[in-house]
C-alpha positions in Angstrom: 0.0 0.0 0.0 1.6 3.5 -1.0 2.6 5.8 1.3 -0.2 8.1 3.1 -2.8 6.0 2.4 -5.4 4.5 5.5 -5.4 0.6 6.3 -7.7 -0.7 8.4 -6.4 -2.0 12.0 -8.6 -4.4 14.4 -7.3 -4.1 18.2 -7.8 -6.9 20.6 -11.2 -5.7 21.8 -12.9 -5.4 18.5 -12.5 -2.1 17.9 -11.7 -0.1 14.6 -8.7 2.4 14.1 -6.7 3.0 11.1 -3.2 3.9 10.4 -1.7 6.5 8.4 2.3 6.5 7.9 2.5 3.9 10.9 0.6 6.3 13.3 -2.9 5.1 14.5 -5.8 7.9 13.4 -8.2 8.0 16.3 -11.6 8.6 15.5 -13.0 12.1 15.7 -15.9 14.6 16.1 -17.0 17.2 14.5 -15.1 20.9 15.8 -17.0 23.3 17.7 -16.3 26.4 14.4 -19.7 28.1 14.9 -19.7 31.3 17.2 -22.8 33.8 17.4 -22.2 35.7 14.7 -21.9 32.1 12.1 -25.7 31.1 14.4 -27.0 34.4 13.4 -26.1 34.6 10.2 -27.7 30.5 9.5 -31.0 31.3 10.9 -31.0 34.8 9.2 -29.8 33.6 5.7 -31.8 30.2 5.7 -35.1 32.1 6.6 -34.8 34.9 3.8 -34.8 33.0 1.1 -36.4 33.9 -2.4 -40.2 34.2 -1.2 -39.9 37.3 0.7 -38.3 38.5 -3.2 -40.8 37.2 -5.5 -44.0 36.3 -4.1 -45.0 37.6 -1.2 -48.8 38.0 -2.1 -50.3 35.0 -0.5 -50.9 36.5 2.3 -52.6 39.3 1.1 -54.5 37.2 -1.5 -56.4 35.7 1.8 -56.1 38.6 4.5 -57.8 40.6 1.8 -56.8 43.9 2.6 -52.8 45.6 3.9 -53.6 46.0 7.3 -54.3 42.3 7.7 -51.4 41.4 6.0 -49.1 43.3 7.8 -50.5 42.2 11.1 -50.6 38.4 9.9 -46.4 38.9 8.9 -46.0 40.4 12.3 -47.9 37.9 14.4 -46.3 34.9 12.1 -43.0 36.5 13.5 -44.3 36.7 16.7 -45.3 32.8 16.9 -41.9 31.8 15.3 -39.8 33.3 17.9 -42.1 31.5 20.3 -41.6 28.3 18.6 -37.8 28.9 18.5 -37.6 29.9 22.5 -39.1 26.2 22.6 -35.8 24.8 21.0 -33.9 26.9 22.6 -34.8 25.2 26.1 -34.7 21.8 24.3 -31.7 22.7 22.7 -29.6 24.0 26.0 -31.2 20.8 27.8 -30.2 18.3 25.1 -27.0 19.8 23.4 -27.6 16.9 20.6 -27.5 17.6 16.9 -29.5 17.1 14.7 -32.6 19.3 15.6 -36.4 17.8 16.3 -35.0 14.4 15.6 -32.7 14.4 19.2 -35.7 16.0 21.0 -38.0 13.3 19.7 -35.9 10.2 20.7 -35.3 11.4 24.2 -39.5 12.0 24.4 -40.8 9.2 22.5 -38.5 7.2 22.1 -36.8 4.9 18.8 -39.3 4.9 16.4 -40.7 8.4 16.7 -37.4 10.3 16.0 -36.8 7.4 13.0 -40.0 8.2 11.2 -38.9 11.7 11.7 -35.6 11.1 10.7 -37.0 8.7 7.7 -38.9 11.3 6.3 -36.9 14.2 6.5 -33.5 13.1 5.3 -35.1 10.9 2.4 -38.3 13.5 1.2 -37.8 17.0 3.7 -34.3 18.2 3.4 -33.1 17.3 -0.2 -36.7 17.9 -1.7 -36.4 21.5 -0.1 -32.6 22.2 -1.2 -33.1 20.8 -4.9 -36.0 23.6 -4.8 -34.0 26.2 -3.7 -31.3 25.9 -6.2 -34.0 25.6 -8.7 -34.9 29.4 -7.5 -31.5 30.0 -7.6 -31.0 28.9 -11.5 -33.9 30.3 -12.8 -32.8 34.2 -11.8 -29.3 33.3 -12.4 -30.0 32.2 -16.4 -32.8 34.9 -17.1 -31.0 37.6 -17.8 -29.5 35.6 -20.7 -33.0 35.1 -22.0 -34.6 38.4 -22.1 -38.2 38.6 -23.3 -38.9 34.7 -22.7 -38.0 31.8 -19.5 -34.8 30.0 -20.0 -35.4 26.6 -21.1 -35.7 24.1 -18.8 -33.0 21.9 -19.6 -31.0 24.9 -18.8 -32.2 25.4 -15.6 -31.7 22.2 -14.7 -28.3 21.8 -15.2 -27.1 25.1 -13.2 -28.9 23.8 -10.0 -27.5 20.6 -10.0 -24.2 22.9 -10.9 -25.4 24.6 -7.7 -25.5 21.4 -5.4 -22.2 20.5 -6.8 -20.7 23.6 -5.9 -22.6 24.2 -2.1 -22.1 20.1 -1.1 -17.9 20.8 -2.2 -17.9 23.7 0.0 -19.5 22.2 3.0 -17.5 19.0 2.0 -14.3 20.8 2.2 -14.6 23.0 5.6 -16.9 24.2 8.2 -15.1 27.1 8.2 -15.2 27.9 4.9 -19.1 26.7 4.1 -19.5 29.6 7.3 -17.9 31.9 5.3 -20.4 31.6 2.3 -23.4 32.2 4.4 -22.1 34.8 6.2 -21.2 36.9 3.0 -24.0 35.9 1.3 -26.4 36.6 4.2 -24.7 40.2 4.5 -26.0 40.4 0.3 -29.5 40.0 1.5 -29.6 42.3 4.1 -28.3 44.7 1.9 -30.9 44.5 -1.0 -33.4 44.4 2.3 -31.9 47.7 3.5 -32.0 48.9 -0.2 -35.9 48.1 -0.6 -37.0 49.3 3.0 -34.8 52.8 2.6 -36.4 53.0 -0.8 -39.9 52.7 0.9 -39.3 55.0 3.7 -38.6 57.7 0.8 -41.4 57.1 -1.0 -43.6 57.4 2.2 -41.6 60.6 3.0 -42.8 62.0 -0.6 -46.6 61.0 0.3 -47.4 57.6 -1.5 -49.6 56.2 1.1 -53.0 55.8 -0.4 -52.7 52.4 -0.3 -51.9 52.5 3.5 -54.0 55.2 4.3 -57.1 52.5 3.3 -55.7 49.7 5.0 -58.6 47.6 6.2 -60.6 48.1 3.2 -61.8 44.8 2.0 -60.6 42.8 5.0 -61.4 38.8 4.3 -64.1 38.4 7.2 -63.6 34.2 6.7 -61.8 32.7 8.9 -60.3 29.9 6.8 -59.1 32.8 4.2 -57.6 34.3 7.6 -56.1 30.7 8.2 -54.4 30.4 5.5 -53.4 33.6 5.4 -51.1 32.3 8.3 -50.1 29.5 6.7 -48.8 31.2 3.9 -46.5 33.6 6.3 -45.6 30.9 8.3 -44.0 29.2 5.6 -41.7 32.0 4.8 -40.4 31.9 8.1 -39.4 28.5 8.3 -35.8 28.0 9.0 -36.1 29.2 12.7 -35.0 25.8 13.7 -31.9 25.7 11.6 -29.4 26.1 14.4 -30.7 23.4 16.6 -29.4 21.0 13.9 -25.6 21.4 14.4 -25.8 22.3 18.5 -22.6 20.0 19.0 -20.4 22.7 16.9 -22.0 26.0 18.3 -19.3 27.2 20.8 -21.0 27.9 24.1 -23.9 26.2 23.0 -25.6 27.4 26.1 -24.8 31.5 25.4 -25.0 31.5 21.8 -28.4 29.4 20.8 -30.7 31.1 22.9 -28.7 34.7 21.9 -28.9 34.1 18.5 -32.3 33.2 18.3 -33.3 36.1 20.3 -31.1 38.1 17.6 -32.1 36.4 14.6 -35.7 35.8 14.4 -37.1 39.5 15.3 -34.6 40.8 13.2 -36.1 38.5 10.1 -40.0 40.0 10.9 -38.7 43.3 11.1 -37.5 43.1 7.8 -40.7 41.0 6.4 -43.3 43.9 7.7 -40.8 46.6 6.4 -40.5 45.2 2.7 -43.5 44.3 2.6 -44.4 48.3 3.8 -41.9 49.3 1.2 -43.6 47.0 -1.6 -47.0 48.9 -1.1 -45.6 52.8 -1.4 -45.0 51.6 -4.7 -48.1 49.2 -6.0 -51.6 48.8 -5.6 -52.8 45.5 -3.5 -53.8 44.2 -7.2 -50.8 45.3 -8.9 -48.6 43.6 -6.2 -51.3 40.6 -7.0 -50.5 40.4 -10.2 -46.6 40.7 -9.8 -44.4 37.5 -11.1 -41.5 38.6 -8.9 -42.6 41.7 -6.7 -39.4 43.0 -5.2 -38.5 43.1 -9.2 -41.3 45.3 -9.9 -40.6 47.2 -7.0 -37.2 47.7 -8.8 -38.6 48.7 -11.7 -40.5 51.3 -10.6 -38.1 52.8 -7.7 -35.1 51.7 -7.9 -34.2 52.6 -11.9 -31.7 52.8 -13.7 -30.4 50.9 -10.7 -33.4 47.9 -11.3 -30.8 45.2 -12.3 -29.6 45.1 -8.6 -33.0 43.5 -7.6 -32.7 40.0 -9.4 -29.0 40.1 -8.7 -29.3 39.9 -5.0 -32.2 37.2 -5.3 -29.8 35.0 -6.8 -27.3 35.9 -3.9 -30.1 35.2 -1.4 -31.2 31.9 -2.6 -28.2 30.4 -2.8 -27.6 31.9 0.5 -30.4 29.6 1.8 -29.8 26.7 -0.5 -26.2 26.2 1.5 -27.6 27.3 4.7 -30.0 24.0 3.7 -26.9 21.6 2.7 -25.2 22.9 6.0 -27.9 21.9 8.2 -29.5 18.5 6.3 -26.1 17.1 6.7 -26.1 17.3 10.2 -29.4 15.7 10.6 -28.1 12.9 8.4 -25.2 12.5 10.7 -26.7 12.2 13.7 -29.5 9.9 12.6 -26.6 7.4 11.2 -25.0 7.7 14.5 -27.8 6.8 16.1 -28.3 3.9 13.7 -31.5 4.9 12.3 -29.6 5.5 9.0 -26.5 3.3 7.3 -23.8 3.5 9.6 -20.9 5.3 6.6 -23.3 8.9 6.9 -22.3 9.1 10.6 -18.5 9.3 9.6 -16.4 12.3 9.5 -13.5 13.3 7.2 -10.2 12.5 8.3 -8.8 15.8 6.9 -11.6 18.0 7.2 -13.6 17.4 10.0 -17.3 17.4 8.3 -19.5 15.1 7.6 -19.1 14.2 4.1 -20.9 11.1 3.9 -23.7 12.3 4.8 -23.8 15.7 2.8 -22.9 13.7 -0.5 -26.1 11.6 0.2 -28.3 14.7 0.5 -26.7 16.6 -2.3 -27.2 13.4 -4.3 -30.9 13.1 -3.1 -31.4 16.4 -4.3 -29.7 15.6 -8.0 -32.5 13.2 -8.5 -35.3 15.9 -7.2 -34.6 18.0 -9.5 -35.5 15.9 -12.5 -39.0 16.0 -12.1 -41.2 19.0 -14.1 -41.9 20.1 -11.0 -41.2 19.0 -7.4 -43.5 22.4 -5.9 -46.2 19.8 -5.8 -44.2 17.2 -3.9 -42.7 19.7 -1.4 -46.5 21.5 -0.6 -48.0 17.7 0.1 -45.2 17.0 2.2 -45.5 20.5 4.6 -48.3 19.0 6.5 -45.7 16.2 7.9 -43.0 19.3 8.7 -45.7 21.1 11.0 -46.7 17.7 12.3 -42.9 17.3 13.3 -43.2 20.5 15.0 -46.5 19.7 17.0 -44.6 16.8 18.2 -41.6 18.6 19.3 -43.1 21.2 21.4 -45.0 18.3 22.7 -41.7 16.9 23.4 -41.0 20.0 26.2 -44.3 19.5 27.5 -44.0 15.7 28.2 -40.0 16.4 29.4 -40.9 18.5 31.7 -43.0 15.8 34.1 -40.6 12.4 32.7 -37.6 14.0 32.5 -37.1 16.9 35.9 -33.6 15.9 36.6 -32.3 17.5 33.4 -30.6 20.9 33.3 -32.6 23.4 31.9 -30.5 26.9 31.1 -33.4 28.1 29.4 -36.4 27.6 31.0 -40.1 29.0 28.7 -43.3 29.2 30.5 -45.3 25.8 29.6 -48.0 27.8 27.7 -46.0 28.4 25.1 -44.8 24.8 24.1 -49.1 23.8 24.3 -49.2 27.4 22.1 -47.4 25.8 19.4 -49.1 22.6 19.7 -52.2 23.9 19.2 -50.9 25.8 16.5 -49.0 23.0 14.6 -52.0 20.7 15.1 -54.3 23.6 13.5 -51.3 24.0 10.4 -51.9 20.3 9.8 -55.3 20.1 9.9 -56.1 23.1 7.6 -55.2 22.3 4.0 -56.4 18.7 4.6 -60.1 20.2 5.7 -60.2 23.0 3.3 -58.8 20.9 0.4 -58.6 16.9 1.0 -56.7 15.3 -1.6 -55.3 11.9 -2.1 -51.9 12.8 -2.4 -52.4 13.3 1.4 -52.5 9.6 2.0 -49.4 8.6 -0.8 -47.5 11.0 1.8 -48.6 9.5 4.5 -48.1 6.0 3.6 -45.2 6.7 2.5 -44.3 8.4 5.9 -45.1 5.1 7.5 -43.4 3.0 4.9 -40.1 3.5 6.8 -41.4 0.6 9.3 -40.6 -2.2 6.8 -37.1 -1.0 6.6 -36.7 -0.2 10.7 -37.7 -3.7 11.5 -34.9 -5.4 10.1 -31.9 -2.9 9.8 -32.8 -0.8 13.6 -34.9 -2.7 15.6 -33.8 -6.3 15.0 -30.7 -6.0 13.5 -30.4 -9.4 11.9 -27.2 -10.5 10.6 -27.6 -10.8 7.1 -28.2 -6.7 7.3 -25.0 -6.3 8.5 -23.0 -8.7 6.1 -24.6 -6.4 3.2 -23.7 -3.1 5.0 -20.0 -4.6 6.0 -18.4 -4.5 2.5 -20.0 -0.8 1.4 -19.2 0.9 4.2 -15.4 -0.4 4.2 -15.1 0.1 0.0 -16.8 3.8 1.2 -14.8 4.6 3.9 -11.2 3.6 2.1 -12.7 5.7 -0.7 -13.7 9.1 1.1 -11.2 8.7 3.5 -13.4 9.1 6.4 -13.6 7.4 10.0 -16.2 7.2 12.8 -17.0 9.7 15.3 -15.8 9.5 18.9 -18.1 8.6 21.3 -19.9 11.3 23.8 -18.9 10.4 27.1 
């Protein structure tokens, strides 16, 4: 065997090392590289994605009117940063990675947080980052297309140029993949700071008929009014992002409560604001009838300087779409750890440190989402199981707080809360079910449950044919990517 290369070593107990120019490589963990700042900038840039950019009219399509709308994206702020203070005490009691799935299996035990991990790593995660980069290479190639949409085949291939690019990066260093989100979360703001300052001089020279009539035509149904919440809700998903990768936060206990404190009123300010800015500049049926409203808003305001509007979007989503790879690969990690997925995901990089196992698998998930015309649909059936997750979590504190007293809690929320967001979740569920039941409903669901043929044999009962499959893949993989398995917590 050439020099520098890894053999495998067995020691007298069983174990696994491996050598590298006759010195034994002990297995490792991933490095604590995320300080407040990194936290900050993951739940800001994985929350502002594209939506806030090009449609944010679904909300007023069912508040009916701007004073409802701007009261739902307030109050949707409002519940996430409630939501969030819930993983914060769950996150500073359980400094696990790896997000809902940790909480779940210390609440509920196995098969909860593997049906949650089943789902989300196979359908969730890569479903939602091959979307993203689909934003992303849309606005990136239309501007070599003017007048008409880039062809699809185009698209295409610059997202899956996209994953390529964002799974190297995170691949390569956490450092580095830190970095990128930073800079490109400082891009959005900027555009965000451009819009709102753009609005706040437009108010300054008088347009605010459409404010001045702002609960004129208010949607008096309450189901409009519900989904009205939905709809804001959605864009402000990514609150949980940090409580994926807890184990490489430095001062875990400091900096995930502080940056969710930080982060997630700082994302509704700048929601209510743009969306204050977007109406000095268009009628509540010109913003309707938008394709991209923040580039109309350009358009109109912002020219001969409109070009910077589309540019930024492009900056922002691919913002989000690593914040997305940073985060899934986490989740993937710990669930392998824990066995609920093959054993080679839960293995670190002897070089690098990060898990590039398991961001490989996602990234390659995400290459075979986006071959289908259109994965929207697939992504939109799937949401009920995300806020289903969430029900469960909060649950989670509720059902910790009687089973499990002698844990440490830094953070402590009032109880309320954590039922709050039950109630909410079960209601965010329930609601496109009742107000439009569909049988794509039940695929998702069986499909949800599905995961029980494979946790019988390879998690719960382990039989040993399973592991005389596994054996040979994971060694040709390991040799291959040059990767070992993570130390043990004591």
């Amino acid at each position: 065997m050439e020099e520098g290369s890894i053999r495998k070593k067995e020691s007298q107990n069983g174990s696994t090392g491996y050598t590298k120019d006759k010195h034994t490589v002990k297995a490792t963990v991933l490095q604590k590289d995320v300080g407040l700042l990194s936290g900050i900038c993951l739940i800001v840039g994985t929350m502002i994605g594209s939506g806030i950019f090009i449609s944010p009219k679904s909300v007023l399509l069912y508040s009916g009117a701007v004073g409802p709308c701007l009261l739902i994206w307030t109050a949707c702020g409002v519940l996430s940063t409630l939501g969030a203070l819930c993983y914060a005490e769950l996150g500073t009691m359980i400094t696990k990675s790896g997000g809902e799935y940790s909480y779940l299996m210390e609440a509920f035990g196995s098969l909860v947080g593997y049906l949650y991990s089943w789902t989300t790593v196979m359908v969730l995660k890569p479903s939602s980052f091959a979307i993203i980069t689909l934003s992303f290479a849309e606005y990136a190639s239309a501007p070599f297309y003017p007048g008409c949409d880039p062809p699809l085949v185009v698209i295409k291939c610059l997202s899956a140029a996209a994953i390529f690019i964002i799974v190297s990066v995170n691949c390569l260093s956490v450092k580095l993949a830190n970095y990128v989100q930073n800079i490109f979360t400082a891009a959005k703001l900027v555009i965000i700071v451009v819009i709102i300052g753009a609005g706040i001089v437009r108010l300054a020279q008088g347009n605010t008929k459409v404010l001045l009539n702002a609960f004129e035509g208010t949607s008096s149904s309450v189901g409009a009014i519900g989904l009205a919440f939905y709809n804001g809700l959605w864009a402000y998903d990514g609150w949980n992002q940090l409580n994926y990768i807890t184990e490489e936060l430095k001062d875990p206990f400091r900096n995930l409560p502080l940056a969710i404190v930080i982060g997630i009123p700082l994302v509704t300010v700048c929601y209510v604001l743009v969306n204050v800015a977007y109406f000095t500049a268009m009628t509540t049926t010109e913003l309707l009838l938008s394709p991209a409203v923040a580039v109309t808003f350009g358009d109109r305001v912002l020219y001969p300087l409109s070009w910077i509007v589309p540019l930024f979007v492009v900056f922002s989503t691919f913002g989000s779409a690593n914040g997305s790879c940073f985060t899934a690969g986490r989740l993937a990690y710990v669930s392998g750890r824990e066995g609920h997925m093959v054993k080679i995901l839960s293995y670190i990089s002897l070089k690098r440190y990060t898990p590039s196992p398991a961001l490989v698998f996602n990234g390659v998930l995400s290459f075979f989402y986006i071959i289908p015309a259109d994965i929207n649909t697939l992504i939109n059936y799937f949401s009920f199981a995300q806020w289903a997750f969430y029900g469960l979590t909060a649950l989670a504190l509720i059902v910790m707080r009687f089973t499990r007293k002698e844990l440490h809690r830094p953070v402590k929320v009032p109880i309320v809360i954590a039922g709050l967001m039950v109630l909410v979740s079960c209601y965010l569920v329930l609601a496109p079910i009742i107000d439009k039941p569909e049988v794509e409903y039940l695929y998702c669901t069986i499909f949800i449950f599905s995961g029980l043929f494979f946790y019988c044999p390879f998690v719960h009962r382990k039989f040993k044919w399973t592991r005389k499959l596994m054996r040979p893949i994971t060694m040709y993989l390991q040799l291959l990517m040059e990767v070992v398995p993570p130390e043990k917590n004591e």
